[in-house]
Every structure is written in structure tokens, then in C-alpha cells.
N, C-alpha and C positions, 0 to 999 in steps of 0.2 A: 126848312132845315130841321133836321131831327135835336130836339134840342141839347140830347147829350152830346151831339159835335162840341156847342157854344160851351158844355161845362169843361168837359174836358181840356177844349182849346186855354179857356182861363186858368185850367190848375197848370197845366204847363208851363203858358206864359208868365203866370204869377207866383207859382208854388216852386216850378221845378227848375227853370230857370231868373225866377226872380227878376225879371229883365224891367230895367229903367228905363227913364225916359231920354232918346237919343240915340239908343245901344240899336246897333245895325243885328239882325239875325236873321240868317240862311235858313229858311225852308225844305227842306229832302221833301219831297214827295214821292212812293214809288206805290205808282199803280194804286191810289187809295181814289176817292169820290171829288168829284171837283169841289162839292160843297164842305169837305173838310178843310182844303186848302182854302178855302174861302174865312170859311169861321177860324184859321189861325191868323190867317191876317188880319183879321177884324180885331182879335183877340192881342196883336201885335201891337195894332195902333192905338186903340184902346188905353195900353200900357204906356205908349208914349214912346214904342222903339217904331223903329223903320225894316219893313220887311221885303225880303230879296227870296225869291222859288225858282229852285229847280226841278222841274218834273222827270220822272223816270217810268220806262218801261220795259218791262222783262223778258220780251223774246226782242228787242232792241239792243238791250244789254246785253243777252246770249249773243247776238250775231256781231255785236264791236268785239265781245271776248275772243269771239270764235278767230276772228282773226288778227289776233293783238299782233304788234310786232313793239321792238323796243325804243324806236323813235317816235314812234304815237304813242305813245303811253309817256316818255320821257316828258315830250312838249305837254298834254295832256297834264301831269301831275304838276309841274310849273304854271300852268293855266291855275288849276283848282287851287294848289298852294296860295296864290296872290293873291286870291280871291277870299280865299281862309281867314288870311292875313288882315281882311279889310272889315274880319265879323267880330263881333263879341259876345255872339250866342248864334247855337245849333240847334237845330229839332230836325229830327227825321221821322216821319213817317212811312214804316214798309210795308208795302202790302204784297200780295204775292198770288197771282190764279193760279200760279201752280207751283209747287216749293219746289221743286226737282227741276226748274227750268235750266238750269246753269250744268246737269249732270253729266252732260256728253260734251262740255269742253274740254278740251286735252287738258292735264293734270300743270302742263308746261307751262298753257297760256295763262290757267288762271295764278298758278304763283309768278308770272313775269308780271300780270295786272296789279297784285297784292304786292309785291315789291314796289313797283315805280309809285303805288299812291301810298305805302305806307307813311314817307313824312309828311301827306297832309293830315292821316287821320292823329299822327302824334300831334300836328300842333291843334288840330280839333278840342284832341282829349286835354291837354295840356295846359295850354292857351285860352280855351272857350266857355262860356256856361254850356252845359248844353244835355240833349235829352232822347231820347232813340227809343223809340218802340213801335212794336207790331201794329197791322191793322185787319180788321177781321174779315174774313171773305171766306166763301163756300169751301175753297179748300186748308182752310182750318178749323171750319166747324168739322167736317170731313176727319181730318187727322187728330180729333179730340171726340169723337165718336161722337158727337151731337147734331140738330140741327140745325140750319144756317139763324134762324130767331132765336134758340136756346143760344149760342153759341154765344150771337152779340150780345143777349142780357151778360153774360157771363163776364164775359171784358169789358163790358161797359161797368157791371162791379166791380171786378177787381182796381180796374184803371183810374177808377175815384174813388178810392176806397181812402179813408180818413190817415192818410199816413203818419200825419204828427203824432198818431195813439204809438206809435212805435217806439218814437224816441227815448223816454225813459231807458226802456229793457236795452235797445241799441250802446244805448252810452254807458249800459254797466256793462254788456257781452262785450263792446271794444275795450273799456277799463280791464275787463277780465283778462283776454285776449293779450291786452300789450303790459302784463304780468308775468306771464306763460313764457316758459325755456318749452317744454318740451310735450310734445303731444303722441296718443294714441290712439288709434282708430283703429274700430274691432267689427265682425258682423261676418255675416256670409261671403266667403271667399275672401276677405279685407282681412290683414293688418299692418297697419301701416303707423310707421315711425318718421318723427323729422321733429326740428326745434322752428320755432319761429320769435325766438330770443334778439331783439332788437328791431324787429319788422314795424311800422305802423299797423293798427288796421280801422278797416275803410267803415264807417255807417254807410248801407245805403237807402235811403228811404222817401223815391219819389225825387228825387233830385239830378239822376242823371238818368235812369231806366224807370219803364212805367212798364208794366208792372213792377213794383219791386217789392224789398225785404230781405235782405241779406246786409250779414257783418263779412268781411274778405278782408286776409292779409296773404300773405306768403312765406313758404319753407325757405329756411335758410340753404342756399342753393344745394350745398351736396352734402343737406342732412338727412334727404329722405332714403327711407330704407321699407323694405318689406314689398307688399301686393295690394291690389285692390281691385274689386270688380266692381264695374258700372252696371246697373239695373237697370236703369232708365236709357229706353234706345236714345239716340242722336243721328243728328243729321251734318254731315259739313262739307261743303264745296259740293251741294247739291246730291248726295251720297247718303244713302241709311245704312246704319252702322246699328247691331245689335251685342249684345253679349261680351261687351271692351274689359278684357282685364290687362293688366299693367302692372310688371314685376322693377323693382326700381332695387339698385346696388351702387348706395354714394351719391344720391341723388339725378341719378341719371338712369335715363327710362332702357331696361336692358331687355325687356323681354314685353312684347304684345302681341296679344289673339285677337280675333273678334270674329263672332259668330258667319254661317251664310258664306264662308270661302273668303271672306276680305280682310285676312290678314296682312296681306302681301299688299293692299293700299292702303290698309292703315298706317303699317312702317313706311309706306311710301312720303306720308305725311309727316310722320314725324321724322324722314331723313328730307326734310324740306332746308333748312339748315341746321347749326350744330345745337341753337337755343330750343329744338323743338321739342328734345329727349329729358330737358327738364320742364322743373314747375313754376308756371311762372304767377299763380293764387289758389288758394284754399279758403272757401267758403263756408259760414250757417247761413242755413237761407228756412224764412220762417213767415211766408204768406199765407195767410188763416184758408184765401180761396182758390188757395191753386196745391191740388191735391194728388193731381195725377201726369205723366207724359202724355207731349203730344207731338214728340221733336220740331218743338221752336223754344229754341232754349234762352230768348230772353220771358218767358213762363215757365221755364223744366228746370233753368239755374235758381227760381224764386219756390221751390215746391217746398209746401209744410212740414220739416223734418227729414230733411235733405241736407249734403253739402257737394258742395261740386270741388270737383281737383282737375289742376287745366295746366297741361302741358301748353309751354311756348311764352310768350312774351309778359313780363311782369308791368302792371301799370305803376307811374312813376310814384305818384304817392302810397304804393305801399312795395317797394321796390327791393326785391335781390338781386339785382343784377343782371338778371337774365334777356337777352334780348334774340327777337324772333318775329319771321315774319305770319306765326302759326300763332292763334290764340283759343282753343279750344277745350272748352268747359264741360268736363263730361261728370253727371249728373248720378249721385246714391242715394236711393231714398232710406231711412233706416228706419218708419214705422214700422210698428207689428207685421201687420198686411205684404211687407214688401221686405220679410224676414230679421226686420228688429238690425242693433246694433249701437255699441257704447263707442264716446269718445269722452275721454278723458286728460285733464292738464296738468302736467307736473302728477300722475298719480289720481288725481283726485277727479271725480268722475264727474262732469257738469250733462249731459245730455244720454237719457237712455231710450231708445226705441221712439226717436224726435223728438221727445221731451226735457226742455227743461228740468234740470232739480233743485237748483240753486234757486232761492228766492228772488234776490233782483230779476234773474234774468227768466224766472217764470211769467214775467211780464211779454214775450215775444211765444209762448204756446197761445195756440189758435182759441178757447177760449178768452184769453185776455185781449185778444184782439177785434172778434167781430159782433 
């Protein structure tokens, strides 16, 4: 076994879900190596929990989607719910031979799929410890323009990367954060208005997403006003998506392009239902090694001097109201390189071209971190 399964497996087990001894936790496995799934159980019991796997595979999943209907799915989400019910910590591991597997399901099936299961993944999110990340394979080194051994060195740093150095900077950018009436956000094609005056926001730092690095709260529902263009491509419901910009009036998404002729599915998306036209989080996201897109966006929502803005469902602890079965994070980067750009709170300017200016929270620039 390569031994960074076994470290990784622990900081999981031990760091990100904290899991005691007794505590049941579900295993996701999709498509990753038998020998991972092995070093997490190891790494389960070890800790003293009792560990439950399901394995997943991707053109299996494409062919149950392919022909969802709404009583399989119905008994189905009651099946996983119980079962939910019965964990007290999650880990998923996704791996994927091809990211685009799911792209030629009807638009139909897969929001009737994302409907019947969404009350398991709320009481996942809710209810659970738990942790969700990528696993590396040829077609992500692929889509990050490396090769399959550069790739893994790559995730295998990021993914162990010492997260506690974060926390200082984290607990003063959310102190700062839950100060803030009103925000702005400036840059190429961007500017966008909104308050996030009585929001929580979130640290997150290896605790629920690995890779991580980001602080996320939410717009007070229909304060956001203005534009914004996304630079960073995305991917979602098996779909690449380039060039997103997003005109908002009252908090509500009134206007979207996106490059390559896919305008007309991207509103398809956001007329999924009514929560999808708003926001349901706003993100700093400030990983020292994650620099560039690769449309897998639990890496592209952590990029250094970035914030993502995600139409659709707001998470409970840091909650406007918004509810949706669309959750989709789309990704600006605002170093020099990738055309700069200020955001500013109440007036006062805390980040310029991904930089920190503020002292405390110049503890989360990539210097201070690696």
C-alpha cells in the first residue's frame, strides 16, 4: 500500500471527522483503488469507530440515471435515508475515469435523481461529521494539464497539507466577515453589491472538504445587485461551462450567458426551481497550492485568491433562506494573472488582486501558509 493512502486515511479519520470510538461511519467509495478503501477502514477502526462501504461505479450510475423513474428513486432515497439515519460520520471518496460520464442523461432524469435524494444529503450535511473529496486518476491529471505521477504528488500535497496553520487568519476573516453590512466586488466584468448583515460564516479548514481553505457565508437573499463574470471554466451535471456571467436585480439572477452556445442550458439550470435564480453562498477561498482551474470544483472553489458565488441552495449554518435543489459554485479568480480585482467591506478595502491587506487576515496569503 502506498503509504500516503494510510496518512491521508488518518487525517480524515482523525482531523476531519474527529470520529470516536463507537461512532458508525459510511464509506462512499466511487471508483477509487481497493487499497484506499481498505487503509480507511483500517484507519476507522484504529480510531475505535465501526465502518460501513458502499462502493460506486460510473457508467453503472450513468445507466440506473439513465433510466430513473419516480418510484425507484422514491423507495431508493427511503432506503439511503435509514441508513443515514443509522451513521454518525461520512467520507466520500470520488473518483471519476471520466468526468463527463453523466453528460448525456436527460436534463429531466437527472433533476428527478437530485430531488428524491436531496433529503438524504441534508441530513448527511446536517446531522453528520463528515468529509467529501476527490480522488486522483488519469483523467484529472488530464484536465489539470499534468501528468498522471505529477498530478498525484500534487493532491497528495495539497490533501495533507498542515491545515491547523490556517486557523488563526480563518477566525479573524470570519470575525471580520460577521462585522460586515455590506459588500463590493470589483474586477473584470464584476461588480457586484449585496449585504451579508446578520449571516454566520463558515471556517473551513480540512474539516468537511479536503482539499480545503475557504471562509463562506451568504447575501442576504434579495440584496444582491449588479454582475459578475466567472473566469474560471466549470463543470456541472457532466457539462463544461465557459465564459458565465450573471446580471442580478434584487437578488435574483435576471440575466445569464455562457460562452460556446450554452446559454440556453445554463438558464435551463437555473430554471430548475425558483431557489436557483438566487444565492445561496459567497466565498474567500485561500489554498497556498491550488493556483489554477481544472473544473473539479472541490479544488477550483479552494483556488489562492479566489471567491466563488453559487446560485441555489444555502447551507444551514450559514443560512438565507434560500432553498434549492441546484447548488453550484462558480469560481473568480482575482490575481494579477487572471485580471486582478478588489473587494471591499462596509467601504473599506480588505483584499486586492488575492491579497490580503489587513494584518490579521494576511495570515491566509500563500506565503503565510506553505
Amino acid at each position: 500500500m502506498d503509504p500516503r493512502y494510510s496518512q491521508l486515511a488518518q487525517l480524515l479519520t482523525t482531523f476531519s471527522i474527529r470520529l470516536q470510538p463507537g461512532e458508525r461511519v459510511l464509506i462512499d467509495a466511487f471508483d477509487i483503488p481497493e487499497t484506499m478503501t481498505v487503509a480507511l477502514i483500517r484507519a476507522v477502526r484504529a480510531a475505535g469507530g465501526v465502518p460501513y462501504v458502499q462502493i460506486h461505479q460510473g457508467r453503472v450510475s450513468r445507466e440506473i440515471a439513465n433510466g430513473a423513474t419516480d418510484e425507484q428513486f422514491s423507495a431508493q432515497s427511503e432506503l439511503e435515508l435509514a441508513r443515514m439515519q443509522k451513521m454518525q460520520a461520512y467520507l466520500a471518496l470520488r473518483g471519476a475515469h471520466n468526468i463527463t460520464e453523466m453528460s448525456d442523461v436527460p436534463a429531466e432524469r437527472m433533476k428527478l435523481v437530485m430531488r428524491h435524494l436531496r433529503p438524504v444529503t441534508d441530513h448527511r450535511v446536517r446531522k453528520t461529521k463528515w468529509c467529501v473529496l476527490r480522488w486522483p486518476s488519469p483523467a484529472m491529471a488530464q484536465q489539470a494539464a499534468m501528468s498522471t505521477e505529477e498530478f498525484e504528488d500534487f493532491y497528495f500535497r495539497v490533501c495533507t497539507l498542515d491545515y491547523a496553520r490556517m486557523r488563526p487568519g480563518m477566525a479573524a476573516l470570519k470575525q471580520r466577515l460577521e462585522r460586515a453590512d455590506q459588500v463590493r466586488i470589483t474586477g473584470p466584468g464584476t461588480d457586484l453589491r449585496f449585504s451579508i448583515r446578520g449571516i454566520p460564516s463558515i471556517v473551513c479548514g480540512g474539516d468537511h472538504n479536503i482539499p480545503d481553505g475557504e471562509v463562506f457565508t451568504c447575501p442576504v437573499k434579495d440584496s444582491v445587485q449588479g454582475h459578475v463574470t466567472f473566469n474560471a471554466p466549470t463543470i456541472y451535471l457532466g457539462t463544461n461551462f465557459d465564459g458565465i456571467r450573471l446580471g442580478f436585480t434584487d437578488g435574483k439572477i435576471t440575466e445569464a450567458t455562457a460562452a460556446g452556445g450554452l446559454s440556453d442550458k445554463l438558464n435551463a439550470i437555473l430554471d430548475s426551481d425558483e431557489g436557483a435564480r438566487h444565492i445561496g453562498e459567497w466565498s474567500l477561498a485561500f489554498n497556498p497550492h491550488i493556483l489554477r482551474p481544472m473544473r473539479d470544483i472541490l479544488f477550483d472553489e479552494k483556488i489562492a485568491g479566489s471567491f466563488h458565488f453559487t446560485p441555489g441552495q444555502a447551507y444551514e449554518d450559514a443560512d438565507n433562506g434560500n432553498r434549492s435543489q441546484v447548488h453550484w459554485d462558480m469560481v473568480c479568480i482575482q490575481r494579477p494573472e487572471w485580471g486582478g480585482g478588489e473587494i471591499h467591506l462596509d467601504g473599506e478595502l480588505i483584499r486586492r488582486d488575492g491579497l490580503f491587506v489587513d494584518g490579521p487576515l494576511a495570515a491566509l496569503n500563500p506565503e503565510a501558509l506553505v
